[in-house]
C-alpha angles and dihedrals in degrees: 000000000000136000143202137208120184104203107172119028127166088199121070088223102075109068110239116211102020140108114246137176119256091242104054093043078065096045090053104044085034083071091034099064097043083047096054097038091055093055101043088251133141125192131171125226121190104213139185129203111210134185125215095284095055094256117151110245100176143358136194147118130272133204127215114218104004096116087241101120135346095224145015085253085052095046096057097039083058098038083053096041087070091060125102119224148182102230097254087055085050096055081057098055102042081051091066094035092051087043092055087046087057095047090065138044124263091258094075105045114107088240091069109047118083117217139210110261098247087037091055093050088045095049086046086060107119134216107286102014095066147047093213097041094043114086129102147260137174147180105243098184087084104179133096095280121097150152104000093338102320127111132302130271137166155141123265127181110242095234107034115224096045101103087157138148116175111229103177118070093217086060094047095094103043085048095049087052096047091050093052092042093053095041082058092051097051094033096108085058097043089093100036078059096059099050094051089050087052100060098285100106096137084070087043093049088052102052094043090059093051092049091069109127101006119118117269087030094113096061084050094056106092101048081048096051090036088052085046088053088045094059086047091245094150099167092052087044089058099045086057105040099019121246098273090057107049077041089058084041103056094043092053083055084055088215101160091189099050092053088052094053089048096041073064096062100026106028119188139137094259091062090047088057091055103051087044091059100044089051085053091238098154105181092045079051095066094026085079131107141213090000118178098247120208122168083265091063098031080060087038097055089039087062095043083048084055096044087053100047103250098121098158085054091049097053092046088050099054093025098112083047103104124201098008130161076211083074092050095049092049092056095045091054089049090051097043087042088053094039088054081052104058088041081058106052085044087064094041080062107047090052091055100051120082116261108031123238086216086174101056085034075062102041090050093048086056096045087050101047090047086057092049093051083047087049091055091045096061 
């Protein structure tokens, strides 16, 4: 079964941060977008498509409203068809896509949904010849696993750093223009890319250390550091991206065991929050000092604050945080914690009264104890 995590949304209605099923990522950008389309509107989502281990799978960027796809189903399949395979890398390919097929309902495959004439052209549109096709995705879990525990596939964008839709017709043809200009540029690595992406990344290793100083490296910094951080070479990864941000990186993976391995190497308190958190160690969490604090650990330490009970904390921590699932979490552990408490006081009374009700005594326990699993699920 597939998952997927939204970690980045400019729209309040997709939840940032949580687990969700394949199926009901598609259902909810399947009404987004005709949502969105309807009234003239674009958003971007950053998503993750993760297996039953927690392994990224896939990684990109959708638009809302952009005509692009209907779904996120429809979105991938599209974002894979532009890539160019040997056969064994196709079957691949057609394997996750069938597998993703098999995860929703009929309804929801692209097949099965009939567009509006002008929508249909427009979604047809393909990467570099329009403003609504022409944005990027890419698998960020770069070594040799993959669907399932095959190999790895993915889609990079060819020039790194242009994460772009136009949106605005009078822009169409100056960011067409950019975007060609920039896959010409980076033509000779797209296949290096590739490759690296498919399981070479010691030739990819190599050329991206020979490619220091020279012009257009910049652009090529994160996949380097990123394949550096793939092959565990921790020490290499931070002379090229700097350790905050391997450290930001790795976090972002959520792999508990690699930032132990590099809190190893680079300790510092900001490391130890994060493990602490991952770990779900509340208290070491907040134990910790001069942390680096970025929105992601502001959120982080406002839900560390919750699971401890200090909900007034909590809200003071994340309140300049607009637009955060982290605000919906703390009043829903309010509710649910005052809601324990009522639940409380009714046995309380029960107890007290002669005779005893021992069944709704019971019936109340029960209640009780199903809002405090809810509490600690929050």
């Amino acid at each position: 079964m597939f998952c997927v995590m939204f970690l980045k949304s400019e729209t309040k209605e997709v939840p940032t941060f949580q687990k969700i099923s394949f199926q009901e990522a598609c259902d909810k950008t399947h009404e987004l977008e005709h949502q969105y389309r309807q009234q003239g509107k674009i958003a971007s989502i950053d998503f993750h498509v993760l297996n039953e281990e927690n392994q990224e799978l896939y990684a990109g960027m959708y638009q809302l409203g952009s005509h692009f796809a209907i779904n996120l189903l429809d979105h991938i399949k599209k974002q894979l068809s532009q890539m160019k395979l040997s056969p064994k890398q196709e079957a691949i390919k057609q394997s996750f896509i069938k597998k993703l097929y098999h995860e929703v309902p009929y309804r929801l495959h692209p097949e099965a949904i009939e567009l509006p004439e002008k929508e249909e052209a427009e979604s047809n549109l393909t990467f570099g010849t329009s403003s609504k096709g022409g944005y990027t995705s890419r698998l960020s879990h770069l070594h040799r696993k993959m669907i399932y525990g095959g190999s790895a596939l993915s889609v990079l964008l060819l020039s790194i750093g242009c994460w772009t839709t136009v949106s605005a017709s009078q822009q169409q043809n100056e960011k067409i223009t950019q975007l060609e200009h920039q896959v010409k540029e980076n033509k000779d690595l797209t296949s290096l890319y590739e490759k690296a992406l498919l399981g070479d990344t010691e030739k990819a290793l190599q050329q991206f250390s020979q490619e220091k100083g020279k012009k257009g490296y910049p652009t090529q910094k994160e996949v380097y550091m990123i394949l550096l951080l793939e092959e565990k070479k921790y020490k290499e990864a931070v002379k090229v991206g700097g350790e905050q941000k391997v450290e930001d990186r790795l976090l972002e993976k959520g792999d508990v065991k690699s930032l132990k391995t590099f809190q190893e190497i680079f300790p510092s308190s900001t490391g130890m929050f994060d493990v602490a958190y991952l770990e779900q160690r509340w208290k070491d969490v907040l134990s910790q000092k001069d942390v680096r604090m970025t929105e992601k650990r502001q959120r982080m330490k406002g839900y560390a604050l919750l699971r401890t009970g200090k909900i007034e904390e909590a809200k003071k921590q994340v309140n300049h945080l607009q637009g955060e699932r982290i605000h919906q979490k703390i009043e829903q552990y309010e509710q649910v914690q005052q809601e324990i408490q009522d639940l409380q006081k009714q046995i309380e009374e029960e107890q007290q009264k002669d005779p005893k009700d021992e069944t709704k005594i019971q019936s109340l326990t029960e209640e009780k104890q199903k809002k405090e699993r809810t509490l600690s699920s929050i």
